[in-house]
Rosetta silent file (secondary structure, phi, psi, omega in degrees, C-alpha in Angstrom):
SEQUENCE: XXXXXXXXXXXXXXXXXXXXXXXXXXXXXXXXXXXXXXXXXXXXXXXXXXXXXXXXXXXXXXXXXXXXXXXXXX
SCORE:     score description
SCORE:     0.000 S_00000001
   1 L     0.000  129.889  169.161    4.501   15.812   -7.839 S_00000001
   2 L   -63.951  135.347 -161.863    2.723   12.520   -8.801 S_00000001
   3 L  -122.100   23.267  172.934    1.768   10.574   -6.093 S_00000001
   4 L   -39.979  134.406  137.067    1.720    7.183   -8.418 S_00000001
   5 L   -49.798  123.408  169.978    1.775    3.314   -6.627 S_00000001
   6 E   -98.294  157.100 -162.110    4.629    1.854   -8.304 S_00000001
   7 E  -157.501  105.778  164.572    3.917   -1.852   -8.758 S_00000001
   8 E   -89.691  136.821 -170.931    6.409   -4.993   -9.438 S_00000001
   9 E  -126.771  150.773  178.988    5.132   -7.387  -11.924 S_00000001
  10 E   -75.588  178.617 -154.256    6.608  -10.155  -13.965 S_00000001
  11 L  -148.874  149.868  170.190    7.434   -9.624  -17.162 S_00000001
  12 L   -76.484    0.961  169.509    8.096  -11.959  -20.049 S_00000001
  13 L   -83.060  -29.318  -55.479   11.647  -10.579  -19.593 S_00000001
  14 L    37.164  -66.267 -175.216   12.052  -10.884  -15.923 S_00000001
  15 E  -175.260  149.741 -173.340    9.996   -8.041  -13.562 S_00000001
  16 E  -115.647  159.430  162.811    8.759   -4.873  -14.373 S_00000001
  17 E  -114.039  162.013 -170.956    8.219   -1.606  -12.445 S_00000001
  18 L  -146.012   86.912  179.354    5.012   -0.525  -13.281 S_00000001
  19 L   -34.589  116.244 -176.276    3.322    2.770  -12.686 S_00000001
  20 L   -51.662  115.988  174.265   -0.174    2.598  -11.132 S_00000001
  21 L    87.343   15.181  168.203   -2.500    3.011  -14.555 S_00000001
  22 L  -124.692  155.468 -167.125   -0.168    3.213  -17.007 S_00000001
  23 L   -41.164  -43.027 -168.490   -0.204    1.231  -19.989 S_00000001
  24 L  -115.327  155.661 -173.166    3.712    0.817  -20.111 S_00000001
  25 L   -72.538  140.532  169.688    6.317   -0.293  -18.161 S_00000001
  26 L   -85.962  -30.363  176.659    8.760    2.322  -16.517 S_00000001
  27 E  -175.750  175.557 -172.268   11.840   -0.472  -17.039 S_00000001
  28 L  -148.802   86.398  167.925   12.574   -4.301  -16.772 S_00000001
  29 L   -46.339  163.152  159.055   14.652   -5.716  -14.995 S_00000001
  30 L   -94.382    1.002 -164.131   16.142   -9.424  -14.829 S_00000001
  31 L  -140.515  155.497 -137.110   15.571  -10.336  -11.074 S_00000001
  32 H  -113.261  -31.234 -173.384   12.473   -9.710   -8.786 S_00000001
  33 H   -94.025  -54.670  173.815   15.039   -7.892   -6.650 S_00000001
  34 H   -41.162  -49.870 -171.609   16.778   -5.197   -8.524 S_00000001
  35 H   -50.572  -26.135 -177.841   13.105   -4.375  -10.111 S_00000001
  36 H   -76.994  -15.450 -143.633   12.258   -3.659   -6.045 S_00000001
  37 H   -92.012  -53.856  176.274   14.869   -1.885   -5.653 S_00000001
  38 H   -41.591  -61.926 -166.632   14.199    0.586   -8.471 S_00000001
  39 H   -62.161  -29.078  178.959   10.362    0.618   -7.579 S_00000001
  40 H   -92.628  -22.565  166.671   10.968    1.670   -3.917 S_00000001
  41 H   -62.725  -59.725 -172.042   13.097    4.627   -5.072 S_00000001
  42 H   -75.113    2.066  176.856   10.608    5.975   -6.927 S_00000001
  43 H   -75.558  -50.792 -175.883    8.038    5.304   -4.405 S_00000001
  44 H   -51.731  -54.941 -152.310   10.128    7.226   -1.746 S_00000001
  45 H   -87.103   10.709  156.527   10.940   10.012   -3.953 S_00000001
  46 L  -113.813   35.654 -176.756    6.923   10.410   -5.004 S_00000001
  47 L    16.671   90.048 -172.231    5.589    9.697   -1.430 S_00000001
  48 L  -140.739 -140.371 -169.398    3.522    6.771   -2.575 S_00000001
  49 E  -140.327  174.876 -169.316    3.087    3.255   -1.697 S_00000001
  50 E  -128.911  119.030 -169.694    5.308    0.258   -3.102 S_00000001
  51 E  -114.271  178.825  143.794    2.977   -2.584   -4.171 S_00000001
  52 E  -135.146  120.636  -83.393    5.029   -5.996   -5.416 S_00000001
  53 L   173.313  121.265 -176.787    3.183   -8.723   -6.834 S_00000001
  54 L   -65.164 -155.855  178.656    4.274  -12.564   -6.816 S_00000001
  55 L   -86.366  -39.500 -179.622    4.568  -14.779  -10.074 S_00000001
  56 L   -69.374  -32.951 -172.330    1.050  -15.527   -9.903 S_00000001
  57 L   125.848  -37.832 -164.798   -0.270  -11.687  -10.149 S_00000001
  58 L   -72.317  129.724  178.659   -1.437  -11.495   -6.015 S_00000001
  59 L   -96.492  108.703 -171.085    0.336   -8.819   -4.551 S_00000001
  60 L   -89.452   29.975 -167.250    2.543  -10.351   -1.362 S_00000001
  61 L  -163.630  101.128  173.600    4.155   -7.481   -0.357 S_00000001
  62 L  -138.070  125.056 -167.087    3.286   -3.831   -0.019 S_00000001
  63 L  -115.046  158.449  177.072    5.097   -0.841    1.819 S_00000001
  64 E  -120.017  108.360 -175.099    4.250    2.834    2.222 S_00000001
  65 L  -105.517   17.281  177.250    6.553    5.827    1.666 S_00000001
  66 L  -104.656 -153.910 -175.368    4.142    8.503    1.936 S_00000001
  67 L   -37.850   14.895 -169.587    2.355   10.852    4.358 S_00000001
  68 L   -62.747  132.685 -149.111    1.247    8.296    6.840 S_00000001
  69 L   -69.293  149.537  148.337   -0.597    9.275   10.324 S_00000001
  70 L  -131.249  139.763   -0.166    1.626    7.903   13.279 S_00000001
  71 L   -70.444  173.673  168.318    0.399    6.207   15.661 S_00000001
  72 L   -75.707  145.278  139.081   -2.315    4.658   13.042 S_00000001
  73 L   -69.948  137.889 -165.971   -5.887    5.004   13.351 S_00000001
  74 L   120.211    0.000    0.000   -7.853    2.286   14.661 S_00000001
């Protein structure tokens, strides 16, 4: 199983999901929220991270649906 970052980005269409490192878009949505919506499924079901990325490019928002230690270290 691929352990990809999925990543939402605009799009000149609306927002994209975006695989970490590939070239092409996995789909394109019209609304910054359905495109999340999508992008956190496949995060969950490839125990990855979620990264989502403002208008600007800056990524404000990023969650984690994999393997993570509880309690954290540090």
């Amino acid at each position: 199983m691929s352990h990809k970052n999925q990543h939402v980005v605009s799009h000149p269409d609306g927002w994209a999901v975006r695989g970490e490192g590939n070239e092409k878009v996995t789909s394109v949505h019209p609304t910054q929220r359905e495109a999340v919506e999508v992008a956190r499924e496949i995060a969950r079901n490839q125990q990855s991270e979620l990264l989502i990325h403002g208008e600007n490019g800056q990524i404000r928002e990023r969650n984690s649906y994999g393997n993570d230690p509880f309690p954290p270290k540090g």
